[in-house]
Every structure is written in structure tokens, then in C-alpha cells.
N, CA, C and O atoms as CSV, one atom per row, in Angstrom:
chain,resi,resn,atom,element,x,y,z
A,1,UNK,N,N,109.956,48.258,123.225
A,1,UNK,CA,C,111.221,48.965,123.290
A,1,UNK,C,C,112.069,48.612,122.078
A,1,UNK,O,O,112.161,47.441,121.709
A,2,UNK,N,N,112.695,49.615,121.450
A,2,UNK,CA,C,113.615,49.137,120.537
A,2,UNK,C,C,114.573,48.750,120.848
A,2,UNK,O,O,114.983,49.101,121.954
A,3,UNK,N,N,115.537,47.683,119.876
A,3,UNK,CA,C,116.111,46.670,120.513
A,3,UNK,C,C,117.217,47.096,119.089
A,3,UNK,O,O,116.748,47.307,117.970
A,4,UNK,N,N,118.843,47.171,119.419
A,4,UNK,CA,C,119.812,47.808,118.790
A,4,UNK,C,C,120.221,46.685,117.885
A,4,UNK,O,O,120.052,45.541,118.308
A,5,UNK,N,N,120.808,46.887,116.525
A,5,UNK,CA,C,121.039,45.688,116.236
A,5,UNK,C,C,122.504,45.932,115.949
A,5,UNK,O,O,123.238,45.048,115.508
A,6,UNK,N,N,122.889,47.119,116.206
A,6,UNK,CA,C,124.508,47.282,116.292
A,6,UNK,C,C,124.637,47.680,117.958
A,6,UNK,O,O,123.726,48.164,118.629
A,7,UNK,N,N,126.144,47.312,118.482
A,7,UNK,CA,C,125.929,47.131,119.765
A,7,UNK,C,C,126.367,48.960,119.852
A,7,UNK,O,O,126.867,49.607,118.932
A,8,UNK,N,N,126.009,49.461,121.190
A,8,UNK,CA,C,126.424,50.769,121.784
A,8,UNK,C,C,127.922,51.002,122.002
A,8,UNK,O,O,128.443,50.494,122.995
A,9,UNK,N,N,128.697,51.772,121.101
A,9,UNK,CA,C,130.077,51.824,121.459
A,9,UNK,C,C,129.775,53.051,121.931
A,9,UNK,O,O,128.849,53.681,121.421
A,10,UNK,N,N,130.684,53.683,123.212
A,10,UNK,CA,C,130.772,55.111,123.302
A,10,UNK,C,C,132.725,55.133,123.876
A,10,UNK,O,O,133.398,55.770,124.685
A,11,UNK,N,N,132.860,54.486,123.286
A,11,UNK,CA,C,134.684,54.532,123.164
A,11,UNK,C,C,135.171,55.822,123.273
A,11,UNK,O,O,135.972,55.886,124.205
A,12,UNK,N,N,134.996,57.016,122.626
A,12,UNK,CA,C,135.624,58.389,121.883
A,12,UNK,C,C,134.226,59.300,121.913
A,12,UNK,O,O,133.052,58.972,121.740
A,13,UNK,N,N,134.800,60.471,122.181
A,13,UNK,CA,C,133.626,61.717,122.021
A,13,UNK,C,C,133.265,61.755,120.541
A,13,UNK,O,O,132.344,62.537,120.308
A,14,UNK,N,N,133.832,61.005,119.302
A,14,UNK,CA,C,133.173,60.782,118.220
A,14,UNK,C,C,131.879,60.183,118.629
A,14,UNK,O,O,130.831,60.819,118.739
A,15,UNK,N,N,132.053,58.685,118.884
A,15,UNK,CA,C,131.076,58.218,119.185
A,15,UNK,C,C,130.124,58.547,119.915
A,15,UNK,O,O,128.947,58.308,119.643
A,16,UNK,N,N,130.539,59.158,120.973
A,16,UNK,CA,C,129.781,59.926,121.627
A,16,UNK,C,C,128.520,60.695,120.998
A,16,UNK,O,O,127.309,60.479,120.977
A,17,UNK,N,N,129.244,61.547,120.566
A,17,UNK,CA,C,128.473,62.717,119.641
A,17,UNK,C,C,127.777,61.840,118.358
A,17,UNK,O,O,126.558,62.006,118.394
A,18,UNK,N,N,127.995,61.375,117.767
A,18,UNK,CA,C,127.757,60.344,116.940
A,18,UNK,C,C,126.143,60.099,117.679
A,18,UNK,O,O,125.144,60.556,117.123
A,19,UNK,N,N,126.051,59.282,119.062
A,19,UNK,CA,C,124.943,58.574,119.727
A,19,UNK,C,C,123.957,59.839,119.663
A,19,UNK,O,O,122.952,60.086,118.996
A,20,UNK,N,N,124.674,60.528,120.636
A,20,UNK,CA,C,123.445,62.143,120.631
A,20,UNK,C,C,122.971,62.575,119.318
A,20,UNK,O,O,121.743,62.663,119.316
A,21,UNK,N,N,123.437,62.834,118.351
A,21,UNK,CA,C,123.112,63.939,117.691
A,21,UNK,C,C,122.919,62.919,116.353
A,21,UNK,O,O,122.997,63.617,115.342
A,22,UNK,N,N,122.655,61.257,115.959
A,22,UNK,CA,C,122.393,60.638,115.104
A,22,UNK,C,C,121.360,61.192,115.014
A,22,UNK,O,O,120.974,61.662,116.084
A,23,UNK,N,N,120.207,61.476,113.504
A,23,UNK,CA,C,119.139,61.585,113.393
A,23,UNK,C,C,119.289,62.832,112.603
A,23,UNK,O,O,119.984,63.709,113.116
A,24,UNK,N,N,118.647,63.111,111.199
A,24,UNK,CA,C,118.507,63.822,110.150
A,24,UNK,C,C,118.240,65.101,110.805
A,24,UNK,O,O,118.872,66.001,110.253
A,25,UNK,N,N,117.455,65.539,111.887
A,25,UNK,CA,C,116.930,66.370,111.822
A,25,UNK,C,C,117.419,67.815,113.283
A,25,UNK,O,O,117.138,68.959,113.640
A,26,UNK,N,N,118.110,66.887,113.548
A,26,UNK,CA,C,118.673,67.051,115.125
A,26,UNK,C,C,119.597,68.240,115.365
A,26,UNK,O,O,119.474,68.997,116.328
A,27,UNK,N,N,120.658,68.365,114.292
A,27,UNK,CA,C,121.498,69.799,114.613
A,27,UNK,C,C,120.211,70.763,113.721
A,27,UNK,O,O,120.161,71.933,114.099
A,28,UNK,N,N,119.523,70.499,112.960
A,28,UNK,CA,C,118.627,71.323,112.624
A,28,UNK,C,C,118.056,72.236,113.678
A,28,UNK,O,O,118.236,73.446,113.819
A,29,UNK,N,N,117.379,71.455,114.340
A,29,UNK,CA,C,116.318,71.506,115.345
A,29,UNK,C,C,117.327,72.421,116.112
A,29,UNK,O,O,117.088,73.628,116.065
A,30,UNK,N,N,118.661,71.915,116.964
A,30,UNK,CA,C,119.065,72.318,117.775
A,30,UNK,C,C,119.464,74.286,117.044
A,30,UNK,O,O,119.466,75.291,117.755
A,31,UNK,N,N,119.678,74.261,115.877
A,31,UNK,CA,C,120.182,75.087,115.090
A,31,UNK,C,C,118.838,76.715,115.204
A,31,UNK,O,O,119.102,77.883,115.490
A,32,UNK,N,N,117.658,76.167,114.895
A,32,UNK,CA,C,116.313,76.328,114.971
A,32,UNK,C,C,115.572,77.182,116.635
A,32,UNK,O,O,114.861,78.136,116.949
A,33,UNK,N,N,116.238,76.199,117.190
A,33,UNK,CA,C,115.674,76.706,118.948
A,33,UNK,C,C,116.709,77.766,119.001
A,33,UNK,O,O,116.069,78.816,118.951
A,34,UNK,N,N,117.986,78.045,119.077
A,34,UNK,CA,C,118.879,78.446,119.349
A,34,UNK,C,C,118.118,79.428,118.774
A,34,UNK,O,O,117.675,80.210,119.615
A,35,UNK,N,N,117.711,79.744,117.307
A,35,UNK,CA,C,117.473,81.406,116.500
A,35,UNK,C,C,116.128,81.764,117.137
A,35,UNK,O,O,115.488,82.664,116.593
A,36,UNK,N,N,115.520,81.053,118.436
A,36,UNK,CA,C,113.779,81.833,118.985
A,36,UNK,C,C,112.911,80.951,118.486
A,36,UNK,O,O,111.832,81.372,118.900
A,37,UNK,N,N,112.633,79.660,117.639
A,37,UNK,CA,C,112.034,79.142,117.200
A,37,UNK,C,C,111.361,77.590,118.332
A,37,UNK,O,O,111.484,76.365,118.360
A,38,UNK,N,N,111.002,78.143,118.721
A,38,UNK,CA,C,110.377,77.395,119.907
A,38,UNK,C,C,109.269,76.704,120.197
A,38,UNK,O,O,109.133,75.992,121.192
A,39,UNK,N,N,108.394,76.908,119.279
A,39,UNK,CA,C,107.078,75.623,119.309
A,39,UNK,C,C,107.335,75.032,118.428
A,39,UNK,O,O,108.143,75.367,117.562
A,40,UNK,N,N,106.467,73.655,118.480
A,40,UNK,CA,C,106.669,72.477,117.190
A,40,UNK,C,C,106.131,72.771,116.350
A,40,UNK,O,O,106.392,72.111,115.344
A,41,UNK,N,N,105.005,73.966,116.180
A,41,UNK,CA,C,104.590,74.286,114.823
A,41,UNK,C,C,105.543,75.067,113.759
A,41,UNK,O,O,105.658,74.994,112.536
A,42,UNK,N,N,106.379,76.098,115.092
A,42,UNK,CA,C,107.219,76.883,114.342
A,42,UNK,C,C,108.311,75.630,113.595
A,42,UNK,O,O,108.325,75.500,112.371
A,43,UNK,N,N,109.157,74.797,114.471
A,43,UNK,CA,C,110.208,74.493,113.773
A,43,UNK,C,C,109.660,73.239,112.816
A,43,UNK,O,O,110.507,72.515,112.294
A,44,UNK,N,N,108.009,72.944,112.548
A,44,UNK,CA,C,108.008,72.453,111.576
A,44,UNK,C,C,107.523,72.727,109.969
A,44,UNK,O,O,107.218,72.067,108.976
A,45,UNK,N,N,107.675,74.321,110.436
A,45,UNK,CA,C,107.412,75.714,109.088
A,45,UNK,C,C,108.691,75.388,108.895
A,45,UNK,O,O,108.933,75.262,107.694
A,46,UNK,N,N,109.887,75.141,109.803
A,46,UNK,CA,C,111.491,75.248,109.316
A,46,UNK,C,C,111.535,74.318,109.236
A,46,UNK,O,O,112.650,73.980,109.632
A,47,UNK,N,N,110.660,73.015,108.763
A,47,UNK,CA,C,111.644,72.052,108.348
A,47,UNK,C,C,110.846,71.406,108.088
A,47,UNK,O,O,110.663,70.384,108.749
A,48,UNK,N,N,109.836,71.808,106.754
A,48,UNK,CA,C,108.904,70.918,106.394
A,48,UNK,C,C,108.810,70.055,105.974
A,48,UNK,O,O,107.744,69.441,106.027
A,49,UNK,N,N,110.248,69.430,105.142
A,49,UNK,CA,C,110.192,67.963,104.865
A,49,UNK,C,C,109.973,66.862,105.911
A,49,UNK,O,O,109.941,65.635,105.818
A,50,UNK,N,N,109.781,68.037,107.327
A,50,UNK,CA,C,110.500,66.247,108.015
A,50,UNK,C,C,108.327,65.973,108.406
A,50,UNK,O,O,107.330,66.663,108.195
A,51,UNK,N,N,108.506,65.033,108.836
A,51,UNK,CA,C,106.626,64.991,109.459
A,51,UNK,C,C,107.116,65.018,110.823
A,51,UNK,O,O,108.072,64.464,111.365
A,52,UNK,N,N,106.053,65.946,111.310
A,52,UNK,CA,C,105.578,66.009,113.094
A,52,UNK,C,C,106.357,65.107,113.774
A,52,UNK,O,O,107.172,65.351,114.664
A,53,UNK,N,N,105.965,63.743,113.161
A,53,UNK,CA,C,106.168,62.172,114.137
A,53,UNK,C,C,107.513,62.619,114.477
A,53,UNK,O,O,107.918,63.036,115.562
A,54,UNK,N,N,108.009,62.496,113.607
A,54,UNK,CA,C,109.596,62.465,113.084
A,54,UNK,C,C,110.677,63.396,114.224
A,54,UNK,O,O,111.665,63.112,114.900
A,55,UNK,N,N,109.633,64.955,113.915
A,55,UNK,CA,C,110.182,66.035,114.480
A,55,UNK,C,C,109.878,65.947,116.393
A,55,UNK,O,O,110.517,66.526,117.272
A,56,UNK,N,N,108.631,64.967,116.546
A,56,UNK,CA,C,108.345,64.847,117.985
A,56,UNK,C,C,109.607,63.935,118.877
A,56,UNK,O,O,110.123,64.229,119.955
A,57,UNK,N,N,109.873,62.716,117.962
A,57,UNK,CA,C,110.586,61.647,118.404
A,57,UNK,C,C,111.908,62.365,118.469
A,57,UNK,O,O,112.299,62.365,119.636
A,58,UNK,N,N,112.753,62.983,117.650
A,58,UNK,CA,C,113.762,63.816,117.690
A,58,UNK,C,C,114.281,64.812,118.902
A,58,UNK,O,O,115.342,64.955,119.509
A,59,UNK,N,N,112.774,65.517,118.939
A,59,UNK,CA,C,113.088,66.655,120.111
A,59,UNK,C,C,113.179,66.100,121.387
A,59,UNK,O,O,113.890,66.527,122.296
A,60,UNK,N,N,112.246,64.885,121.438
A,60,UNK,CA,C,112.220,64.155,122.683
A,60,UNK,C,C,113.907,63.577,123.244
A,60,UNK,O,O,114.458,63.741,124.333
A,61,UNK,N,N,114.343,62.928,122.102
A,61,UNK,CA,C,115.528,62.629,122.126
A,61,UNK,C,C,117.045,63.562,123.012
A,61,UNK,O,O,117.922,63.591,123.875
A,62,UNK,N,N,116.221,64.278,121.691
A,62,UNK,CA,C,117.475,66.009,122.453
A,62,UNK,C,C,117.200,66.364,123.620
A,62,UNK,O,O,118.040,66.977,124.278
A,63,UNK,N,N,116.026,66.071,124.106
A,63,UNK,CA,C,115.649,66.337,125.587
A,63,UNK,C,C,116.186,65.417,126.609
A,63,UNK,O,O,116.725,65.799,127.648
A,64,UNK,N,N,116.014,64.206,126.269
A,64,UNK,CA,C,116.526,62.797,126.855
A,64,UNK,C,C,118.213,63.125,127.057
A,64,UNK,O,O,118.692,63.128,128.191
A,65,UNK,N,N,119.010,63.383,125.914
A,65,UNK,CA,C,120.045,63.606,126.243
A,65,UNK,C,C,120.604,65.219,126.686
A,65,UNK,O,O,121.817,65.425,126.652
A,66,UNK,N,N,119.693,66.291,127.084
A,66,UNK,CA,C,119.739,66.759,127.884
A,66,UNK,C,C,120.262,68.249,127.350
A,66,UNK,O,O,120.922,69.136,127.890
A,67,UNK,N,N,119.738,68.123,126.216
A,67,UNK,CA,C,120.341,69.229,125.005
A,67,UNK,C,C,119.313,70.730,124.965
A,67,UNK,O,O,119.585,71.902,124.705
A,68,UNK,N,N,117.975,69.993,125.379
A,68,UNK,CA,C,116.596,71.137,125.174
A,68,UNK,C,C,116.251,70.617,126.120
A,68,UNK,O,O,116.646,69.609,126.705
A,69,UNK,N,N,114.744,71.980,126.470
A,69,UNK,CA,C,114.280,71.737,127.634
A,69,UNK,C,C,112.723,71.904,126.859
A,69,UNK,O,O,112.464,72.549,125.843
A,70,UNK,N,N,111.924,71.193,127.606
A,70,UNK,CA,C,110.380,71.745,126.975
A,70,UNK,C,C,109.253,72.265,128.294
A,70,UNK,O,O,109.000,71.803,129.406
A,71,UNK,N,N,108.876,73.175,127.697
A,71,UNK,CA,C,107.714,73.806,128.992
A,71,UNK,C,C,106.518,73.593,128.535
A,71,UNK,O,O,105.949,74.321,127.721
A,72,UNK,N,N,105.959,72.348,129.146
A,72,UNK,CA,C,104.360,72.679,128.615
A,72,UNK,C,C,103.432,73.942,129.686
A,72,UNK,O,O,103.495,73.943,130.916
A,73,UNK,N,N,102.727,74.800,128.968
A,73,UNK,CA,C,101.748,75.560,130.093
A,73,UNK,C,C,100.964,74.829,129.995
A,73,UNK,O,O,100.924,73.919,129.166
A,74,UNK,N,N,99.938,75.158,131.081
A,74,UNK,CA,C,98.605,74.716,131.531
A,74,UNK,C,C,97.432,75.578,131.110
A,74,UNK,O,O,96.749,76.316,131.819
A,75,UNK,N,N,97.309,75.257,129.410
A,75,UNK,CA,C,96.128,76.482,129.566
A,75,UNK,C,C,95.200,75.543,127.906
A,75,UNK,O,O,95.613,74.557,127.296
A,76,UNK,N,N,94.523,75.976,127.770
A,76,UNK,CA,C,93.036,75.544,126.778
A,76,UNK,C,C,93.315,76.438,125.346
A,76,UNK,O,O,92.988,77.624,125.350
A,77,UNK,N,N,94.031,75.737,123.913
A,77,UNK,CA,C,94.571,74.689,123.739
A,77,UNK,C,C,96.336,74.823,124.375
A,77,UNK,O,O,97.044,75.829,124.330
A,78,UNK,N,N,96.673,73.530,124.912
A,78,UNK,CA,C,98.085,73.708,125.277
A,78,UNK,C,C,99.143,73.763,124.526
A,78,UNK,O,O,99.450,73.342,123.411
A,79,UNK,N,N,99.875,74.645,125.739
A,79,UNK,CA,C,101.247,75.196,124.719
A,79,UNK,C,C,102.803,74.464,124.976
A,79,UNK,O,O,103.349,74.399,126.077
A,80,UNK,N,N,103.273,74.025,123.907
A,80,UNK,CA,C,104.736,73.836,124.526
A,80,UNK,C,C,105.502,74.694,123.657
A,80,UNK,O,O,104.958,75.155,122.653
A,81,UNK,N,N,106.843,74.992,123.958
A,81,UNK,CA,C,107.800,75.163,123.930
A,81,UNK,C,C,109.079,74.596,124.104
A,81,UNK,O,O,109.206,73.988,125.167
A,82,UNK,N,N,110.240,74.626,123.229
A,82,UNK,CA,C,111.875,74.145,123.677
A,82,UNK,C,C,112.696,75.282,123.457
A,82,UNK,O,O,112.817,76.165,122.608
A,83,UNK,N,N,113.189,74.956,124.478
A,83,UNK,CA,C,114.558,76.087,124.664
A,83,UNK,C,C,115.594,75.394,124.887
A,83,UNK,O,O,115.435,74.361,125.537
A,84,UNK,N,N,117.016,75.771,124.395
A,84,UNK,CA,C,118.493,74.946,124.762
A,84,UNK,C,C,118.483,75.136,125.877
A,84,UNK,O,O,117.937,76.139,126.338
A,85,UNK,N,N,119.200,74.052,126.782
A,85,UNK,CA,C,120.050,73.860,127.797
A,85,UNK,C,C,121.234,74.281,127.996
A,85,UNK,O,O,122.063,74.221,127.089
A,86,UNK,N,N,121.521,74.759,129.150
A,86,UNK,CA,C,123.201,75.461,128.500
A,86,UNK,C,C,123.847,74.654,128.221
A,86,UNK,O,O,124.827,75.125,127.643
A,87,UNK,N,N,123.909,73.223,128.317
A,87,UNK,CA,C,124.565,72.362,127.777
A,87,UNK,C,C,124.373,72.122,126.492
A,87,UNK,O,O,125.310,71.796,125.762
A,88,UNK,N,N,123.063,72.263,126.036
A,88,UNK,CA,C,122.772,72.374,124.655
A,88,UNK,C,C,123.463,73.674,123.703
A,88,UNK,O,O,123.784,73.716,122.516
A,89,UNK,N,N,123.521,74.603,124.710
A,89,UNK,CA,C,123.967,75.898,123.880
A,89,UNK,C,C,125.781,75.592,123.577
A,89,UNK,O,O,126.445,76.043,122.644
A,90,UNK,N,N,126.162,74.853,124.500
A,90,UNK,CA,C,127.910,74.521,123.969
A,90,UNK,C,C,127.891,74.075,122.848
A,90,UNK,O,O,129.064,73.927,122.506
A,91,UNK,N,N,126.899,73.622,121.690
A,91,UNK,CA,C,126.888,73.202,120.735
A,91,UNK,C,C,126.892,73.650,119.841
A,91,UNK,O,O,127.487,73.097,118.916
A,92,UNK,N,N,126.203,74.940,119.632
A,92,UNK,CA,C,126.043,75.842,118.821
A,92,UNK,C,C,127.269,76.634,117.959
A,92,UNK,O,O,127.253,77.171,116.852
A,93,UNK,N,N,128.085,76.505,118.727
A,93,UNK,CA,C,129.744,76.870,117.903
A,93,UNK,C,C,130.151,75.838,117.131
A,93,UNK,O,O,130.524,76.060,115.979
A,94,UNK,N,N,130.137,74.546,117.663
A,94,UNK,CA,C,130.137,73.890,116.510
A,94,UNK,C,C,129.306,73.387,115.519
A,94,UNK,O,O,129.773,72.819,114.531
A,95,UNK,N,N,128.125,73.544,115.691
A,95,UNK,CA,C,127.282,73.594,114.581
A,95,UNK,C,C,127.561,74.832,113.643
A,95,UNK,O,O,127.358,74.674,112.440
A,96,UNK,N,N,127.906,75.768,113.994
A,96,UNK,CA,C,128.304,77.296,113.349
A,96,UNK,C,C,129.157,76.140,112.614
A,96,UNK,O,O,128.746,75.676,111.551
A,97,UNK,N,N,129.883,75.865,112.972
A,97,UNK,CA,C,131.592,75.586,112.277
A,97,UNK,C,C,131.484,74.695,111.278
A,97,UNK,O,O,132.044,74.646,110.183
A,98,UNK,N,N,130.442,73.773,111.956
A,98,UNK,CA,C,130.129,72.641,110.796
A,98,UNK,C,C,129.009,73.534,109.270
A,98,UNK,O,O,129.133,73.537,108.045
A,99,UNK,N,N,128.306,73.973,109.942
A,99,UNK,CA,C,127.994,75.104,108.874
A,99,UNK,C,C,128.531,75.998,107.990
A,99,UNK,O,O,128.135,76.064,106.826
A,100,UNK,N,N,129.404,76.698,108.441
A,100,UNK,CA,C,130.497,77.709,107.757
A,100,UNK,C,C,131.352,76.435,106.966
A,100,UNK,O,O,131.635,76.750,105.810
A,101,UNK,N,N,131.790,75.143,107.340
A,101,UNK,CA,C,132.567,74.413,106.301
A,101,UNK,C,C,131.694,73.926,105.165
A,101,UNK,O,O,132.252,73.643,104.104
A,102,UNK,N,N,130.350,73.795,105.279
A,102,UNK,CA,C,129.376,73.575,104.171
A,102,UNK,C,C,129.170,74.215,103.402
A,102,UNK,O,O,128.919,73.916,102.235
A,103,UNK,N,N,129.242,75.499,103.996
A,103,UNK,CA,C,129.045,76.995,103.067
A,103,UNK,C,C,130.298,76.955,102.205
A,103,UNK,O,O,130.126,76.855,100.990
A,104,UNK,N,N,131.425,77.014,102.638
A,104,UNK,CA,C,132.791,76.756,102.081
A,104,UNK,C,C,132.953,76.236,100.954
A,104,UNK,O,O,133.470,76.794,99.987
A,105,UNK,N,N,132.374,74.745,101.010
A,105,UNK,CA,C,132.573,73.644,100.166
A,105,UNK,C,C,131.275,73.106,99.064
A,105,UNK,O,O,131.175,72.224,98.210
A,106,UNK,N,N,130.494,74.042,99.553
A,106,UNK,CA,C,129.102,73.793,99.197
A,106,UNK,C,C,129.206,73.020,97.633
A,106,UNK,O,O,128.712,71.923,97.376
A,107,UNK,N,N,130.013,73.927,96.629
A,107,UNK,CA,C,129.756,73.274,95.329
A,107,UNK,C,C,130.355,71.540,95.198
A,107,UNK,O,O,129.938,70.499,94.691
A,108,UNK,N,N,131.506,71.960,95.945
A,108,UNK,CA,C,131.825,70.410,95.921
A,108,UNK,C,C,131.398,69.302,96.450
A,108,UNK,O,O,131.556,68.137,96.083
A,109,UNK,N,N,130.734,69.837,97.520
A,109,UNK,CA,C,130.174,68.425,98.391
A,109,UNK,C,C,128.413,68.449,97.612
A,109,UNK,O,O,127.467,67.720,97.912
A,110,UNK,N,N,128.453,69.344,96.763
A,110,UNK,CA,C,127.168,69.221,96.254
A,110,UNK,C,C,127.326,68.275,94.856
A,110,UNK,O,O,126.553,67.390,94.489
A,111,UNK,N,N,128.685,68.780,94.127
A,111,UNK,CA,C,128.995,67.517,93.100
A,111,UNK,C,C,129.095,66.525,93.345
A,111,UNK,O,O,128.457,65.678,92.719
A,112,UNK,N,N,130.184,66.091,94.659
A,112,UNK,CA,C,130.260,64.356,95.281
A,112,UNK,C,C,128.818,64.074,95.542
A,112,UNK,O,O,128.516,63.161,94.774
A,113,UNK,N,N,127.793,64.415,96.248
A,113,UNK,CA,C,126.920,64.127,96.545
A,113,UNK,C,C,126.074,63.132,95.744
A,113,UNK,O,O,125.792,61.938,95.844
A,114,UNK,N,N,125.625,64.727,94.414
A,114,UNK,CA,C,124.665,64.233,93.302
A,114,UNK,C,C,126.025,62.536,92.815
A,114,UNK,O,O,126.000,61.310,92.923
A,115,UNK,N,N,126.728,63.327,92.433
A,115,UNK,CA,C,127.696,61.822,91.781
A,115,UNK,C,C,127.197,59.876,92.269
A,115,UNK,O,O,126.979,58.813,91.689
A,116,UNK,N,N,127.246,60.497,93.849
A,116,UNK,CA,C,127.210,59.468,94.323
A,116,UNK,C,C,126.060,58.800,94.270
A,116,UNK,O,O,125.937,57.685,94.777
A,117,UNK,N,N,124.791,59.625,93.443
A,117,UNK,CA,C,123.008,59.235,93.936
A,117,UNK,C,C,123.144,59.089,92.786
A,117,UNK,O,O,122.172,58.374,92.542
A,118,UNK,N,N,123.884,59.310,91.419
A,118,UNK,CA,C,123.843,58.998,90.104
A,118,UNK,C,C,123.131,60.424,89.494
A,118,UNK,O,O,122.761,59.908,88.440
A,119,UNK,N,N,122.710,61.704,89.387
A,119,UNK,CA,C,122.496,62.641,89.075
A,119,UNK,C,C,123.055,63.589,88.384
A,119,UNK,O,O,123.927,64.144,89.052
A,120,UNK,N,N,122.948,63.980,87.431
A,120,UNK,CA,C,123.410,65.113,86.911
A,120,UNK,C,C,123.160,66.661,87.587
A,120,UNK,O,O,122.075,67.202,87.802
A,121,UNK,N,N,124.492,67.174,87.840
A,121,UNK,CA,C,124.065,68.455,88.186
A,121,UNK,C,C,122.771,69.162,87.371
A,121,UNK,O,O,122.393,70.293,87.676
């Protein structure tokens, strides 16, 4: 079992949200199911940097906290699928929002960015 080496605050729905949705790949994913993209092969055509492992441990996660749902069928080779939860789907507006401010700001948070990794545009 992994063992935390910072302790669990959930003080504030920052933190909160913070606990759920830590992990590179996670409003992706959630971003991904939401547009029909529903097997792990599909959302790992959408997101090929990440590896399988990566993308398995993630979805599991979002499932754990209750965000997606997964259906395995019963059939020769097996199939899964994830679909949001409607609790998962309350999210999706703000992922929009957090999106639309990226789009917004894109050049600038793309200059701070490189700046900060030492890069030249």
C-alpha cells in the first residue's frame, strides 16, 4: 500500500478537489469520456503521451472517487468501457471554464511556462 509522505488535508473544497482530480491525466480523461470516448484504447489514441499503466491507475482512481463508471461485458476478447457519473458530469462546466481560461491566456501562460523550464519560445 502506498504510504503518504505529506499528511491528507481536506480542510476546503480546494483541497478537496486538489485530492480527486491530482494526477496529469485526470481532467483529460474526465474531458475525453464526457465527448463518447469510452474504451482504454480509445482514450489512449487521445492521449498518447501518457502509457496504459498510467492511464489504468488514473481511471481507476476517478472511479474510486466516484467520478466514472466502468462496464466490463462478458464476452471473448473482453470489453470495457467508462462513462461519467452524474456526479462526474457536474464537472464538466468547470473543466469547460478551466479550458476556455487557457484558451484565453494561452500565449501567456505559454511564455511563463517555457521561461520557467529555461526555453526559448
Amino acid at each position: 500500500m502506498h504510504e503518504r509522505k505529506i499528511p491528507l488535508n481536506l480542510n476546503c473544497g480546494l483541497d478537496l478537489i486538489g485530492e480527486v482530480l491530482y494526477g496529469k491525466w485526470k481532467i483529460r480523461l474526465l474531458w475525453f469520456i464526457n465527448e463518447g470516448h469510452l474504451r482504454p484504447s480509445e482514450l489512449q489514441r487521445k492521449i498518447p503521451d501518457a502509457s496504459r499503466r498510467v492511464l489504468n491507475i488514473q481511471l481507476k482512481e476517478l472511479e474510486e472517487h466516484e467520478l466514472v463508471s466502468k462496464k466490463i461485458y462478458a464476452q471473448v476478447p473482453p470489453k470495457v468501457e467508462y462513462d461519467l457519473t452524474d456526479f462526474g458530469k457536474t464537472l464538466i462546466p468547470v473543466i469547460s471554464a478551466l479550458g476556455y481560461w487557457g484558451d484565453e491566456h494561452e500565449e501567456r501562460l505559454k511564455r511563463v511556462i517555457l521561461k520557467r523550464i529555461g526555453k526559448d519560445q
